[in-house]
C-alpha positions in Angstrom: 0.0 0.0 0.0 2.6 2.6 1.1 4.6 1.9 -2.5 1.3 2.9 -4.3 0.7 5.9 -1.9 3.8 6.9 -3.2 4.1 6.3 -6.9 0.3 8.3 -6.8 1.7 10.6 -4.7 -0.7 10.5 -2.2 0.7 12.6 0.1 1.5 15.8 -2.0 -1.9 15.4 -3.1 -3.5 15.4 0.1 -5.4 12.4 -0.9 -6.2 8.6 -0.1 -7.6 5.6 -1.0 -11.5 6.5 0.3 -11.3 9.6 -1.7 -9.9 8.6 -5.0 -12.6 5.4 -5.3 -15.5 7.8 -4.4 -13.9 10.2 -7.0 -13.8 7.8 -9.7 -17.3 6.6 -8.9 -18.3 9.8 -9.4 -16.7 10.1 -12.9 -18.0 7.0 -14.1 -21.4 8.0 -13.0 -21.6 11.3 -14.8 -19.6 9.3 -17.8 -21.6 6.4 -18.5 -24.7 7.9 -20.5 -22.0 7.2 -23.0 -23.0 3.7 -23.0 -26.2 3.8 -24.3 -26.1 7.1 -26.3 -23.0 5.7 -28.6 -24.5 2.8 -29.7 -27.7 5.2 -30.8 -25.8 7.4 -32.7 -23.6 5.4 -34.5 -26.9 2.8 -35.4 -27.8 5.5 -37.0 -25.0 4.6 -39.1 -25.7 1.0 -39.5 -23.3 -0.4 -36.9 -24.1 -2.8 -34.6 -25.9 -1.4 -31.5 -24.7 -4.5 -29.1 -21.2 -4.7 -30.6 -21.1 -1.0 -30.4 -22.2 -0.9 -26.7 -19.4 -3.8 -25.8 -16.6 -1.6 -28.1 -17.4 1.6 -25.9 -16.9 -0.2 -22.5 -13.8 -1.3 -23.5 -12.2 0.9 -25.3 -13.1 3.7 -22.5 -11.8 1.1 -19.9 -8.2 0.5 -21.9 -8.2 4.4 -22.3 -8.8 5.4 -18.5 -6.8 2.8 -16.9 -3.5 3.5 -19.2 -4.5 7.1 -17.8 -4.4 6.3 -14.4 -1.4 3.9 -14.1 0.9 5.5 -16.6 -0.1 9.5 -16.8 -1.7 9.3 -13.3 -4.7 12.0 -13.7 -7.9 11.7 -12.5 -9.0 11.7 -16.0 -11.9 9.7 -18.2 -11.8 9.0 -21.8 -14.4 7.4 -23.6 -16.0 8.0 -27.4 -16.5 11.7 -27.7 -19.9 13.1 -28.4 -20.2 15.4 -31.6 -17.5 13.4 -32.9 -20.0 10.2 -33.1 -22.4 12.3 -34.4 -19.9 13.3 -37.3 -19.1 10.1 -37.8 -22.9 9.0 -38.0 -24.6 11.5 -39.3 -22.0 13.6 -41.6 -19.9 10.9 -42.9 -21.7 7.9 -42.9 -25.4 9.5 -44.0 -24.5 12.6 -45.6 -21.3 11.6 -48.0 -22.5 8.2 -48.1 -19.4 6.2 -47.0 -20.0 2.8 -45.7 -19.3 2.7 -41.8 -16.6 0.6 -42.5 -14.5 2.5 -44.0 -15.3 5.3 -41.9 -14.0 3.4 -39.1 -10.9 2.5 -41.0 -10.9 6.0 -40.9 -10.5 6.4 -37.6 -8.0 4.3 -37.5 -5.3 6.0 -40.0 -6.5 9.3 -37.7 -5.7 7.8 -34.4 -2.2 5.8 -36.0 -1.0 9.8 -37.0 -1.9 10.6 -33.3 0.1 8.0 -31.9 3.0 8.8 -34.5 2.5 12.1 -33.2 2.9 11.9 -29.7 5.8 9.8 -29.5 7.5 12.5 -31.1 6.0 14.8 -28.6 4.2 17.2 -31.0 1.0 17.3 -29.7 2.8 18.4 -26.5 4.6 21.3 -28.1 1.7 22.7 -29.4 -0.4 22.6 -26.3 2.5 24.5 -24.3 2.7 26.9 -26.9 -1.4 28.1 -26.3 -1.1 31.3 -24.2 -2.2 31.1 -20.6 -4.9 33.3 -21.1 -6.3 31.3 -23.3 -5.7 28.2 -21.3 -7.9 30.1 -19.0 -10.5 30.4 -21.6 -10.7 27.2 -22.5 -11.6 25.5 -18.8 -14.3 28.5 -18.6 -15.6 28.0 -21.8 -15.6 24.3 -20.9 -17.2 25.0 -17.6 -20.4 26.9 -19.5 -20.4 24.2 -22.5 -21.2 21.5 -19.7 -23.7 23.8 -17.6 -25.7 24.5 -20.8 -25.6 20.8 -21.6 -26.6 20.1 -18.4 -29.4 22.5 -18.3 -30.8 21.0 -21.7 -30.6 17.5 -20.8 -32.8 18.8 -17.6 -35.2 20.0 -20.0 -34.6 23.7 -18.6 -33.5 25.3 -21.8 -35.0 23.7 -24.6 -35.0 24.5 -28.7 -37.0 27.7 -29.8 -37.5 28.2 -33.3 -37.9 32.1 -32.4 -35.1 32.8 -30.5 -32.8 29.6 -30.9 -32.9 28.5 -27.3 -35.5 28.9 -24.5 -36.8 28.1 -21.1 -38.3 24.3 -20.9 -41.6 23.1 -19.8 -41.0 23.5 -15.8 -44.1 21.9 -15.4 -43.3 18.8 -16.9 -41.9 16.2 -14.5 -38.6 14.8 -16.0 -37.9 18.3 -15.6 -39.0 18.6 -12.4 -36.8 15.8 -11.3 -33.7 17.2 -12.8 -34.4 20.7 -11.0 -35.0 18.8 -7.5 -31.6 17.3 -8.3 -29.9 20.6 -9.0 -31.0 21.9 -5.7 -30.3 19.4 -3.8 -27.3 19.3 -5.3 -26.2 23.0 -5.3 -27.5 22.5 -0.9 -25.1 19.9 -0.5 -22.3 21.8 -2.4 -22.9 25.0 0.0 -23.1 23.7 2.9 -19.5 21.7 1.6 -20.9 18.2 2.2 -18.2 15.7 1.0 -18.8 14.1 -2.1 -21.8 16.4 -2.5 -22.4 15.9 -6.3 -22.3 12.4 -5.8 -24.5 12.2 -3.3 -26.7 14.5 -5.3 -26.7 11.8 -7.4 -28.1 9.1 -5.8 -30.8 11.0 -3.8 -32.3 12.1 -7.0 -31.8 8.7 -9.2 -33.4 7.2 -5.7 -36.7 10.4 -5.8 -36.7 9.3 -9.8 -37.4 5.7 -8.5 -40.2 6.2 -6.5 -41.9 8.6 -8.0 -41.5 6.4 -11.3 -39.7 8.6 -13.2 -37.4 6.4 -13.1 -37.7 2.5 -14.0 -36.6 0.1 -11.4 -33.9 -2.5 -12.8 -35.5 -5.7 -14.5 -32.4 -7.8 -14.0 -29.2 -7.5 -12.2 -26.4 -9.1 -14.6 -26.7 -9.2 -18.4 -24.2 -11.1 -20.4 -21.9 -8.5 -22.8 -22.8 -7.9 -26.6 -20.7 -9.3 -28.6 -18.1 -7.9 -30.6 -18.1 -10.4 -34.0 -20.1 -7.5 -36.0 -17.2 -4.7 -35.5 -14.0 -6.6 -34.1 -11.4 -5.9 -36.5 -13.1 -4.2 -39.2 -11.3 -1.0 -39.4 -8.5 -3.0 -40.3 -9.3 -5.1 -43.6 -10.6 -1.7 -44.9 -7.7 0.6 -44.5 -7.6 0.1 -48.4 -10.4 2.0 -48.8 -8.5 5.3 -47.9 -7.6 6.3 -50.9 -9.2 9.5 -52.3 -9.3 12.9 -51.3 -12.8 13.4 -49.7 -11.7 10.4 -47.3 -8.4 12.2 -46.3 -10.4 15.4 -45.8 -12.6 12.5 -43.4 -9.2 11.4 -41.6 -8.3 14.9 -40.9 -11.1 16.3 -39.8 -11.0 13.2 -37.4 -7.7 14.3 -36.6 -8.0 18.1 -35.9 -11.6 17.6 -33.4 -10.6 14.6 -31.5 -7.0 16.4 -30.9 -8.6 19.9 -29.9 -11.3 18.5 -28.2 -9.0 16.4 -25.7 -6.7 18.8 -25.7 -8.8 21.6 -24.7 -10.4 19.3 -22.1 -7.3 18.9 -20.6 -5.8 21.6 -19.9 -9.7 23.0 -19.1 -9.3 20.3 -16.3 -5.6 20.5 -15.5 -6.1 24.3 -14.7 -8.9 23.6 -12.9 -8.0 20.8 -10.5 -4.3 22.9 -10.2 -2.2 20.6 -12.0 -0.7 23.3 -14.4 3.1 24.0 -13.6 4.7 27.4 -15.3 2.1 27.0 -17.6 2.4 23.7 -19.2 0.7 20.2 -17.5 3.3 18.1 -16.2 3.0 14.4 -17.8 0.7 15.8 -20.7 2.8 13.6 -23.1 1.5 10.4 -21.2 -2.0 11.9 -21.0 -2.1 12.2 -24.2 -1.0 8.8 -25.1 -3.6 7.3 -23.1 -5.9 9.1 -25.8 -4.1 7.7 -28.6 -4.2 4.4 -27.3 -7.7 4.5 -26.4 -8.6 6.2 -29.5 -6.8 3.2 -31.8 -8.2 0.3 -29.2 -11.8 1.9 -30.2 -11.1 2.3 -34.1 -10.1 -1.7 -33.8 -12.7 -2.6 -31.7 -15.1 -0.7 -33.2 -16.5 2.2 -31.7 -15.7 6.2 -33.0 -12.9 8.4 -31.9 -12.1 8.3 -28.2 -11.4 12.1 -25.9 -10.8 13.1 -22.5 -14.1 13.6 -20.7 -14.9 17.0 -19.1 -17.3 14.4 -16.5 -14.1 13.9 -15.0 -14.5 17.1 -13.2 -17.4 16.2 -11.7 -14.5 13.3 -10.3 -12.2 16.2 -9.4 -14.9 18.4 -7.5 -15.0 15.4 -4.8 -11.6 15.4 -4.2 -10.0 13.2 -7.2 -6.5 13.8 -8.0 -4.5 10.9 -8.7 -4.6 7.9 -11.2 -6.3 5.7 -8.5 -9.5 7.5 -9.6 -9.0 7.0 -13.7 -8.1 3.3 -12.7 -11.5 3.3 -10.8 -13.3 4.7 -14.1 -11.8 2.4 -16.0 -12.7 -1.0 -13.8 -16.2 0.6 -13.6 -16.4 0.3 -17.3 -15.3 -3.2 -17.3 -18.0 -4.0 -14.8 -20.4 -2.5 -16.8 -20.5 -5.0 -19.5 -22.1 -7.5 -17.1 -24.5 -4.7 -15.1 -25.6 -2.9 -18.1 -29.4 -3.2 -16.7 -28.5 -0.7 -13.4 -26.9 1.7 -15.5 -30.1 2.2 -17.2 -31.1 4.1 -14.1 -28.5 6.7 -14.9 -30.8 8.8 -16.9 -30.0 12.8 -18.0 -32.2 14.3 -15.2 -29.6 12.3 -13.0 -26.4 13.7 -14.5 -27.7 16.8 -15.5 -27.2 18.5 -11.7 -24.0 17.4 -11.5 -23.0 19.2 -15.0 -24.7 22.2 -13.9 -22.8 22.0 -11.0 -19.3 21.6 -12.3 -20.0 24.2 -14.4 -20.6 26.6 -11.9 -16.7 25.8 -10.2 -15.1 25.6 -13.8 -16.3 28.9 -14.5 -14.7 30.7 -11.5 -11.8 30.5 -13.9 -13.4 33.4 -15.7 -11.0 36.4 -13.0 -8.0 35.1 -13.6 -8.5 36.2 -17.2 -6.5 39.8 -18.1 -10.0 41.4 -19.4 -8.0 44.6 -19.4 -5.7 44.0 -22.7 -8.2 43.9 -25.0 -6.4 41.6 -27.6 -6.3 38.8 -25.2 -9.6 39.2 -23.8 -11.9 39.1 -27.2 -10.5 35.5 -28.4 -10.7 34.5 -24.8 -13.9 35.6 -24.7 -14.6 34.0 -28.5 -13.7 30.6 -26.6 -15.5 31.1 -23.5 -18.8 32.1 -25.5 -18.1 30.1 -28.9 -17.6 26.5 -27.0 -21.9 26.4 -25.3 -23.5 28.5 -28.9 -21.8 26.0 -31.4 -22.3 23.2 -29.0 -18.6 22.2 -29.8 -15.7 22.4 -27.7 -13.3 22.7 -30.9 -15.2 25.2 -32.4 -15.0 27.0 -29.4 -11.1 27.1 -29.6 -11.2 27.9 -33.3 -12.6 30.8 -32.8 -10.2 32.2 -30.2 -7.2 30.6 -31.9 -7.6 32.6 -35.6 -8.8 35.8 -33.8 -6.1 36.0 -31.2 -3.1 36.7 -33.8 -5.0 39.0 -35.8 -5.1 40.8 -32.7 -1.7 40.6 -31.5 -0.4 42.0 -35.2 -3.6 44.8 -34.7 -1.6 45.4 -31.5 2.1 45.5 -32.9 2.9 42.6 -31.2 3.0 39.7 -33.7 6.8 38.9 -32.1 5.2 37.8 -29.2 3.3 35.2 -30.8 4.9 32.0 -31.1 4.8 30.7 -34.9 3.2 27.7 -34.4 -0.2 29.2 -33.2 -0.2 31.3 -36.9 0.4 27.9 -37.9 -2.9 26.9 -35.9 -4.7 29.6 -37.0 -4.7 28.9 -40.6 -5.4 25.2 -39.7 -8.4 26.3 -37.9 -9.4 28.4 -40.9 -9.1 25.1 -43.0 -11.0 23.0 -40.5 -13.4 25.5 -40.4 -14.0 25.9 -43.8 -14.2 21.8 -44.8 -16.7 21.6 -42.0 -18.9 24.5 -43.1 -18.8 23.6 -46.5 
């Protein structure tokens, strides 16, 4: 025990065991929606629901663990949403490319990330990003998880007049999710450990028996299997070989690396991890990605990121890898309690989003709102990352406006070259994606 106390850190922490387990509880909690809403989205592209289901599991379980034990961050990563959804719904349905070689896709995307990190690039550019906008991107994070808190709550809801509006309060789904976000917001105030957890289960528990909520049918369910999706990615990497395809790979490419990059260093800063400006161990961080993200592409699920749930981890006192190993075991037992997780609805998660959201945006002072050419693409981030509904478009925003600025300002020098280098890839991104 004391040699893992040590090689976690424990003590410079100011953690243990008790707290790390309830921490990475918590993340799986808050991270295993993922579960059910993958397989959805990507059925949408003809995958296999089960197969899909069983891939997510374990590619989020290889993913978090190799977090924990070699990068030691209390940090989940499982299939990114908006990045299934491209997958699904832009690639697959819209250009009309068979899901298989979408997936193969995936996997050229996530071998360049690998190839990349071993030679530590993706680590040079994230020390490069300016602190200020470091800043931005854990309080643009912190909104972008309230809001979709608030609309998986049912409190803001679509309006065809003014985009967004206020939900049905009446309605009792919604009702439920509000209780939670009191009681939740109570427990946080009056600095009850584990609060958001807690929050949690009183509210899954009033969803229960006011039958909201749907009382498990069976305790253990036997895993999907993978036959449908194992291996597929592989006897199609052939099919990458035009143009439009390579346009799919790097589009891959640029939102699953900005979106778990961003998400890291959101978290990093807010959990206190950053040193002197750069996150100590980011290159093993971001290997875990890679390997979870080339696990999934084999295994069969869409491109893999660092979960901004894991905060909700964090907020109870998470701060070692003993807490990502947790996540990750959690996913493993989840392929054989898959009926209890169905209790684990968006009115239960949405309060401890909400809440998060609320501590990630107390990043917002340390911003310098007073130089005016850091503060509008910080503020581009902040703002862009909850009204696009994309953490990466959030970050393009502020990355292409914040040299323009600095060369309005006569201080282009100060700028390091590779974020004029990231601004013109962001312009690129942009444009393939709008287009």
């Amino acid at each position: 025990m004391d040699t893992i106390r040590k090689y976690f850190q424990f003590d410079t922490l100011n953690t243990n065991f008790r707290t790390e387990i309830i921490a990475g509880l918590t993340t799986f909690v808050s991270m295993a929606y993922i579960l059910f809403v993958n397989p959805t989205v990507l059925g949408a592209a003809g995958m296999d629901k089960g197969a899909v289901f069983t891939a997510t599991a374990l590619a989020s379980a290889i993913a978090t663990i190799f977090m924990g034990v070699v990068a030691r961050y209390p940090i989940g990563i499982a299939p990114g949403l908006g990045v299934n959804a491209f997958f699904a719904y832009s690639v697959v349905v819209g250009m009309g490319i068979p899901w298989q070689t979408a997936i193969a896709g995936v996997l050229v995307a996530a071998i360049i990330f690998l190839i990349m990190t071993l030679f530590k690039v993706r680590e040079l550019i994230i020390d490069i990003i300016p602190q200020d906008l470091k800043i931005a991107i854990a309080a643009g994070i912190g909104l972008f998880i309230a809001f979709l808190g608030l609309v998986n709550a049912g409190v803001i809801i679509k309006n065809d007049a003014t985009l967004v509006g206020l939900g049905h309060l009446s309605q009792p789904a919604t009702l439920l999710a509000v209780f939670g976000v009191l009681v939740t917001f109570i427990l946080m105030a009056r600095k009850v450990p584990a609060a958001i957890f807690v929050g949690m289960i009183i509210t899954t528990i009033a969803g229960m028996l006011t039958g909201l909520i749907d009382f498990p049918h069976h305790l253990i369910s036997t895993a999907p299997s993978l036959k449908p999706t194992f291996g597929v990615a592989i006897s199609h990497l052939g099919d990458i070989n035009s143009l439009q395809l390579w346009i799919v790979v790097l589009t891959f490419l640029i939102v699953t690396f900005f979106d778990t990059a961003g998400t890291m260093i959101g978290l990093a800063t807010q959990a206190g991890f950053m040193k002197d400006n750069k996150m100590p161990r980011v290159g093993s961080a971001l290997m875990a990605d890679a390997v979870g993200m080339t696990a999934g592409a084999v295994l069969g699920t869409s491109p893999t990121s660092a979960y901004v749930e894991s905060s909700s981890g964090m907020a109870v006192g998470g701060r070692s890898g003993v807490s990502a190993i947790t996540t990750g075991v959690l996913f493993l037992f989840a392929l054989l309690f898959s009926p209890l997780l169905a209790i684990i609805t968006p009115q239960v998660t949405a309060p401890a989003l909400i809440v998060v959201g609320v501590l990630m945006a107390s990043n917002l002072r340390d911003i310098n709102w007073d130089d005016f050419a850091v503060a509008a693409p910080a503020f581009m981030i902040i703002i862009g990352m909850p009204l696009t509904y994309s953490i990466s478009d959030g970050i393009a925003l502020g990355f292409i406006l914040y040299p323009i600025m600095m060369l309005a300002t006569k201080r282009g020098k100060q700028v390091h070259p590779l974020m004029y280098v990231l601004a013109l890839v962001f312009l690129v991104f942009l444009y393939v994606t709008i287009k």
